[in-house]
N, C-alpha and C positions, 0 to 999 in steps of 0.2 A: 504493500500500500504506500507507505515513505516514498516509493521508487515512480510510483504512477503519477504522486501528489504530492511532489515535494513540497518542503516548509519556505513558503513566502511566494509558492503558486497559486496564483487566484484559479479558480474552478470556473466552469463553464455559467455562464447568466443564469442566475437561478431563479424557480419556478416563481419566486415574492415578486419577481420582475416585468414577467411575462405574459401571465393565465391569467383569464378575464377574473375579476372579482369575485364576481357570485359563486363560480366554479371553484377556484381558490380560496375564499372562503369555505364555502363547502368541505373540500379536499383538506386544510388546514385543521378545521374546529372538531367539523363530526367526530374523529377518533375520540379528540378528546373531552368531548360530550360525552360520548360513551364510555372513556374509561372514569370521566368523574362521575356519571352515573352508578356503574360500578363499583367506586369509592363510597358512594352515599350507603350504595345497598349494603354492602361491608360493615360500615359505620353503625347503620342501624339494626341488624341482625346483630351485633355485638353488644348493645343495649337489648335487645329482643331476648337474646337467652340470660345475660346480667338478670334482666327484670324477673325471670323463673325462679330466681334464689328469693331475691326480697326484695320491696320497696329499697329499703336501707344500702342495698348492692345499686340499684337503680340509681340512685340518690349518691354515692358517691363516684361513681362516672360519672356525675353530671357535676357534680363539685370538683372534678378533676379538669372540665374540659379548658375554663382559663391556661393553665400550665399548658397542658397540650397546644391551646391555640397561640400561647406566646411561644412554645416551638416550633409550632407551623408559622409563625409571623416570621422569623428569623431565616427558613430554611424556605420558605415563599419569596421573602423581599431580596434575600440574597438572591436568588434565581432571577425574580424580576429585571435585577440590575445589568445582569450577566446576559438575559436574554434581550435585553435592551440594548446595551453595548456590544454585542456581538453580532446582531439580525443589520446592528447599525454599519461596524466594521463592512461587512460583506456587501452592503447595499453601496459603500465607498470605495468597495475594492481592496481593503484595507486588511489582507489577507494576516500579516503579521498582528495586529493588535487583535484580531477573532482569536484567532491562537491562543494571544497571551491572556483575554479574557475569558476563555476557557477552564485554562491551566490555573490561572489563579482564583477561582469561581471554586474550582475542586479543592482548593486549599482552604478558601475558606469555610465551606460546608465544614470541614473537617475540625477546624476552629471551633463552630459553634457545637459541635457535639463534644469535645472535649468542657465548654461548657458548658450542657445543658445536662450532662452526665453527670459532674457537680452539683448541681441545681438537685436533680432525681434522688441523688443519692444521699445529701446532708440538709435540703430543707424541705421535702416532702412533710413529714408527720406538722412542722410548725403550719405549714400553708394552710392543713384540713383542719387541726385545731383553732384558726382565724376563723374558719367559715362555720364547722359543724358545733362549735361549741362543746358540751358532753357527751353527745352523743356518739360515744365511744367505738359502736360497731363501726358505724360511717367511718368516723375516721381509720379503722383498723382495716376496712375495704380500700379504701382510698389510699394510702400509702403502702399496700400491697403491688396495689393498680400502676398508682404514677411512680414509683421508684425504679419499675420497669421499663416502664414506657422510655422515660427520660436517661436512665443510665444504660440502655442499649439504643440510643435513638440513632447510631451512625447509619443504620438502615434510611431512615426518614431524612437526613438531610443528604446521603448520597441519590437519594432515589432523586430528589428535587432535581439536584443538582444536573446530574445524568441526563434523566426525561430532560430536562428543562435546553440542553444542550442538545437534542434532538428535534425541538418541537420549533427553536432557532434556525436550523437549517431548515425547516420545512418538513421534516420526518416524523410529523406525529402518528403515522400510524405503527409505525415501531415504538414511539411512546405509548401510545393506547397498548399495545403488547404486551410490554413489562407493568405496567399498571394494571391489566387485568390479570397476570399471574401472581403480581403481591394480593390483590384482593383475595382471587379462588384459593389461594394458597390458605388465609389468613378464615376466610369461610369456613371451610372444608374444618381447619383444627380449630377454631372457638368452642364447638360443643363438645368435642376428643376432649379438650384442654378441662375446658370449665366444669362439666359433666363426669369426665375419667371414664370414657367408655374404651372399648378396648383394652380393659386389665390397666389403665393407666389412672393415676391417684387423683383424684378431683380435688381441683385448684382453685374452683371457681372464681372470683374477680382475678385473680392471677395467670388463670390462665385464659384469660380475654388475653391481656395484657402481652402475655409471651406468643401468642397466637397471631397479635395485630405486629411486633415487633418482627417474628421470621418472617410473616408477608412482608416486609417495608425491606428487610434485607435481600434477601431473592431477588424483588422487585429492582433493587439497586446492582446487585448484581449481573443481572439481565443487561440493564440497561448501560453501563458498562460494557460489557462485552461487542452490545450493538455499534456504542461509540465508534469503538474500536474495530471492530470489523465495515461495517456498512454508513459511516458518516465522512466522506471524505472531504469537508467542507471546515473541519476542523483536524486541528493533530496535538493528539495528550501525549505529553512527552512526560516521565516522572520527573527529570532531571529541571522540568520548567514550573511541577506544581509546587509553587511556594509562595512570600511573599515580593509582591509588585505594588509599590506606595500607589502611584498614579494610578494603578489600572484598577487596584482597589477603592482608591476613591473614587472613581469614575464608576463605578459596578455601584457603590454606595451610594453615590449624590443621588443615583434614583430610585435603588431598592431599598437605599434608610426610610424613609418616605414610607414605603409601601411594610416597614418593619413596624416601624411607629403606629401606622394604620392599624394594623393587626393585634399589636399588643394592646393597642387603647380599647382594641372588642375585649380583651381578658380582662380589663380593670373592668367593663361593663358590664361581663358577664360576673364578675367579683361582685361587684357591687349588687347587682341584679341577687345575687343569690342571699346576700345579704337581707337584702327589706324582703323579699319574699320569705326566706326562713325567717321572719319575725312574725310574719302570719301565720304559717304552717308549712312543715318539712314536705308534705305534700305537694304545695305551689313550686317549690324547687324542683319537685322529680318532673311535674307539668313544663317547665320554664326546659329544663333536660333532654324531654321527651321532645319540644316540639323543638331545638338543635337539631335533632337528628334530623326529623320528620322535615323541617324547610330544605335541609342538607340536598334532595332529590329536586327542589324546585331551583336552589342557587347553585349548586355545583353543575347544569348543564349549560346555567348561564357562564359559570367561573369559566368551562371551556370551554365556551366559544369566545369569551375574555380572550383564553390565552391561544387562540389558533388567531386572533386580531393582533395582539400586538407584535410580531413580528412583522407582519404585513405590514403593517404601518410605519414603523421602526424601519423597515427596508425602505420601502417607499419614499421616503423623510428622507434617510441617507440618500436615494436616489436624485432626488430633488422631482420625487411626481406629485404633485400636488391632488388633483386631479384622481389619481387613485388611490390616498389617503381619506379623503373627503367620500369617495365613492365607500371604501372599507367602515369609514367611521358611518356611517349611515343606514348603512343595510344593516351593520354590528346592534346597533342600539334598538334598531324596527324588529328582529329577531328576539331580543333580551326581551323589550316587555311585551311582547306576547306570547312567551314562554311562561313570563312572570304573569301573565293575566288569568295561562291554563291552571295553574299554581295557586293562585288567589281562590280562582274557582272552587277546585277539589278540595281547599282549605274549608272554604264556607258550607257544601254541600258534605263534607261525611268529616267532622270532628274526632263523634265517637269514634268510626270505624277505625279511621288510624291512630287512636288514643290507646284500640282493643290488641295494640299490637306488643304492648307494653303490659300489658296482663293490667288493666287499666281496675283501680278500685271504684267505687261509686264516687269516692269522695272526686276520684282524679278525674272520673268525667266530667263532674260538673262544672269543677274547676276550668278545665282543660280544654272543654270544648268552647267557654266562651273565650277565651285565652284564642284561641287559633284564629278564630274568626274575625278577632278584635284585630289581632297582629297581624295577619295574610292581606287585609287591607292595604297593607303599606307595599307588596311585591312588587305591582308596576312601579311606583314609582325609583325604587331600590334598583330594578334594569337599568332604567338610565344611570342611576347615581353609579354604580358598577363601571359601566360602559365609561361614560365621562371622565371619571377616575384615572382609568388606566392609561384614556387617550393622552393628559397633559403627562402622565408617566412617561410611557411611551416614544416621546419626542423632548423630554426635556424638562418638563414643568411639572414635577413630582409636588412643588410646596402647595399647588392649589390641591390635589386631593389630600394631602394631610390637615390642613384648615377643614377641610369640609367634614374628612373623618373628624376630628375632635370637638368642631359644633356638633353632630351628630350626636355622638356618643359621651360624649363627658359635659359640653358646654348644656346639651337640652335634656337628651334620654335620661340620663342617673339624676340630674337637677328635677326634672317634674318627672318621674317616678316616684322620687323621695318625698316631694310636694304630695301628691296623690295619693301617697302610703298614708301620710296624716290624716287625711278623712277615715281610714280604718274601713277603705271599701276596697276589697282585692279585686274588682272587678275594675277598676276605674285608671291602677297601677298598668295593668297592660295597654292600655291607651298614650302612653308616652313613648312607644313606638311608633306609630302613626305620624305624629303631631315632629317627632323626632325628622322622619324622612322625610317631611312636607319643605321643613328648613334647606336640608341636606342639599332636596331637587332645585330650587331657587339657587343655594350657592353653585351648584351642578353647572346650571345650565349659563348663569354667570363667568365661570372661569373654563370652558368648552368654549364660548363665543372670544375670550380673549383669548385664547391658545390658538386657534383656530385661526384667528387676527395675525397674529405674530407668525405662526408659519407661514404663512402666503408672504409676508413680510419678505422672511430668512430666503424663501426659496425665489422668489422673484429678485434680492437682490445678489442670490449666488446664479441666478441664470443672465442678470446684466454683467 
């Protein structure tokens, strides 16, 4: 391969360049629609048999998922940057810096599992005694749960990394691959693990936990392999994964952004678990449940996110204006009405998918006005989604972080908290809504100034 593709050979125009839109589109996102579908269903089948043991099992997954998602924040934003600056390299010809954004993208995953392995391993039990109080089992589920997750996570940020290095070049349907073999993988042993069928010791919330970790590993493995064999648009050299000041800052300047975003969902979802367990440990496992359950409605949106922003990102680097504008537009008319089928199913069967969680009376009642309240807000969340990634994307990562933290900290946890003081639980879920109302204004605010500024950049790199 070295020999076909040498290092500082640009490769043949590639397909971000050439293939109509729609089709491109298409060809880009679909896989990875499907393999984050495939992630959702994983996700929530891992709660599904959790919940068979007890609420209280239930209940601490779901007091776990903060840490988890401040994982994913870090092992997402770092990819974000990576596939930003590198979709960008290639769209410039700029075959040497795709390389070195590569090589150092892998160094860093690797960084942050050394520290999140830390994190797993010495402040796990403090994290669930914040949230669950005395409630001793929770907590004794819960730091079963996360101390694994987090101190074997090198699966979870190589897998990022890898895929995410694939889906750059245009190769997501080789990502979609390794993603649906960490899932099936991860499927297949949750109930062996949790259960102990087949003469094997029942682990129950641990062995969720060690079941969701060999899928992320395998998965990372795969996708590796694939790098290496079938992506010749990049070349991983060991000898080059280390650190690179500049290329890391540059991978940073727009996946910190997109790290911050994500962690500021953990402080919400922190905080969130908070005023709800002051009304009842029940509202938490509903608040739990319905993560997972939106999980099938926003992860088909997430990929088709990430089958867009290379497009665009190439595009950009290209100087097409023309077919960034065309990508941004079809991207967002798909997102919410996806998110509008989503709303729908929300409002039409509560119970049914509350029933999937071996749902108590208490949780349906709860639960089903909870969904209906919150699913409200879908469409507008597509755009917000979309918009986001677009100023990522090309550059302008600080307008989605502004928006993320009006969102999430500046309105949602402010009138949530407000709300709780009436002592009406019903009233608490309606600062979601009211939350994304904001979000779309700022949305569509900082999309019209980006949008502004590219025509700018590329009209005055074509004089």
């Amino acid at each position: 391969m070295a020999e076909k593709f040498p290092q500082g050979a640009a490769p043949q125009e590639n397909k971000m360049g050439v293939l109509p839109i729609g089709r491109l589109l298409t060809n880009m996102a679909v896989p990875m629609m499907i393999s984050m579908l495939v992630q959702a269903c994983y996700n929530v089948v891992d709660s599904v048999f959790v919940a068979q043991i007890s609420e209280d099992a239930l209940n601490a997954v779901s007091l776990a998922f903060p840490l988890q998602n401040l994982m994913i924040a870090f092992g997402a934003g770092t990819a974000v940057g990576i596939n930003a600056l590198l979709s960008r390299s290639l769209g410039e010809k700029n075959q040497a810096m795709a390389d070195r954004a590569a090589n150092t993208g892998i160094f860093l995953a690797l960084c942050n599992f050394a520290l999140f392995a830390l994190i797993g391993i010495f402040f796990s039990r403090t994290f669930f005694e914040l949230q669950a109080g005395g409630e001793q089992v929770i907590i004794d589920y819960g730091v079963d749960y996360a101390s694994i997750c987090l101190g074997c996570s090198i699966g979870i940020f190589s897998q990022f990394c890898f895929e995410r290095l694939l889906q750059s070049t245009g190769r997501t349907f080789l990502a979609m691959c390794t993603q649906l073999t960490g899932a099936l993988i991860n499927i297949v042993l949750d109930p062996i693990l949790i259960f102990g069928w087949f003469g094997l010791p029942r682990m129950e919330v641990a062995g969720a936990a060690i079941a969701t970790v060999a899928g992320q590993i395998v998965a990372a493995a795969a996708a590796l392999v694939l790098n290496l064999k079938c992506n010749p648009d990049i070349h991983i050299l060991p000898r080059e994964i280390r650190w690179h000041g500049k290329v890391a800052a540059e991978i940073y300047r727009v996946g910190f952004p997109s790290i911050v975003m994500q962690s500021i969902g953990s402080a919400m979802v922190f905080g969130m678990n908070k005023i709800l367990f002051s009304f009842t440990k029940t509202a938490t496992a509903v608040f739990g449940a319905y993560f997972k359950l939106q999980s099938f409605v926003f992860m088909p949106v997430f990929g088709l996110n990430n089958g867009m922003v290379p497009i665009v990102s190439y595009n950009y680097g290209a100087a097409s204006l023309p077919r960034v504008k065309r990508t941004i537009k079809l991207t967002i008319c798909t997102a919410m009405a996806i998110m509008a089928v989503g709303c729908l199913i929300f409002q039409l069967f509560p119970q049914q998918l509350l029933m999937f969680f071996n749902a108590s009376e208490e949780m349906l009642s709860i639960g089903s006005v909870a969904l209906r309240i919150i699913s409200v807000s879908f469409v507008l969340a597509g755009f917000d989604i979309i918009a986001g990634s677009v100023c990522q994307a090309i550059g302008n990562p600080l307008y989605s972080l502004i928006t993320s933290v009006c969102r999430q900290l500046v309105v949602l946890l402010p009138v949530a908290w407000l709300l709780s003081h009436t002592g009406v639980l019903t009233l608490v879920w309606l600062a979601f809504p009211i939350s994304e109302l904001v979000s779309l204004v700022l949305s569509a605010i900082f999309l019209r100034r980006t949008m502004r500024a590219v025509a700018e950049r590329i009209g005055s790199r074509a004089a």
